[in-house]
C-alpha positions as a Python dict, from the first residue, in 0.01 Angstrom:
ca = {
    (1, 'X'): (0, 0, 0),
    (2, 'X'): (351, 171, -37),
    (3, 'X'): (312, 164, -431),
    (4, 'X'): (-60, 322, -392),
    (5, 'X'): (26, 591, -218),
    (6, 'X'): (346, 665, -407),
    (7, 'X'): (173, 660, -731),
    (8, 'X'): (-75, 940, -531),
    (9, 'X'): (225, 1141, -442),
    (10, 'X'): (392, 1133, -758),
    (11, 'X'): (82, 1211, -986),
    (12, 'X'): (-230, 1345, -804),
    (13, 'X'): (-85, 1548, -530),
    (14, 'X'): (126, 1703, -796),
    (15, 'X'): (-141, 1822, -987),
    (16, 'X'): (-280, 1989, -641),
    (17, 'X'): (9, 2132, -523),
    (18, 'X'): (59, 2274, -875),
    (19, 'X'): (-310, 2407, -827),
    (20, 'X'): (-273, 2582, -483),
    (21, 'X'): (59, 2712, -626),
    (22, 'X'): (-87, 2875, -923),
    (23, 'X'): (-440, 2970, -701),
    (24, 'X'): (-223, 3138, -363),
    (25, 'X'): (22, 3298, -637),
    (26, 'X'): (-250, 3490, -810),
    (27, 'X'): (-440, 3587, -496),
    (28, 'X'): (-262, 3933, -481),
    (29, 'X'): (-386, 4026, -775),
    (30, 'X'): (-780, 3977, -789),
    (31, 'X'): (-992, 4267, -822),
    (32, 'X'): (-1118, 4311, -447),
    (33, 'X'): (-789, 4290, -305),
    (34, 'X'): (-607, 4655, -405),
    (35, 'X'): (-686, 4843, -94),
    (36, 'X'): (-541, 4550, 124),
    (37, 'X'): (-238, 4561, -114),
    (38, 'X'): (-184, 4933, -86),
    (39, 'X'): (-283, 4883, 286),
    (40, 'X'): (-8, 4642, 353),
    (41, 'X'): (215, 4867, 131),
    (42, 'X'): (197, 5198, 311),
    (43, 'X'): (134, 5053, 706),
    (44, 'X'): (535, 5065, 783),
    (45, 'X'): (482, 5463, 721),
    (46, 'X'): (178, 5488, 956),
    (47, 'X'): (250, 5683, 1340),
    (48, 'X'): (619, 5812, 1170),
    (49, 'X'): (682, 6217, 1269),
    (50, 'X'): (956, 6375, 1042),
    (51, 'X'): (1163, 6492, 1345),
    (52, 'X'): (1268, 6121, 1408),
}
């Protein structure tokens, strides 16, 4: 059982983590997600005065 599942670990789950690493790395940058980017980018400047 213990050589199973490290076999598993060493080659399958590798080839998923690489995967999700590659798939939550380019999520940023798809098409539909620019005005949550630019969003996210500008919300510390939102309720700010200049007299502060």
């Amino acid at each position: 059982m213990y050589e199973m599942l490290r076999h598993f670990a060493d080659s399958y789950f590798l080839i998923v983590m690489l995967i999700l690493f590659i798939g939550l790395s380019a999520w940023p940058f798809r098409p539909g997600a620019r005005e949550h980017n630019h969003n996210a980018a500008h919300s510390i400047f939102e309720d700010k005065t200049d007299g502060e």
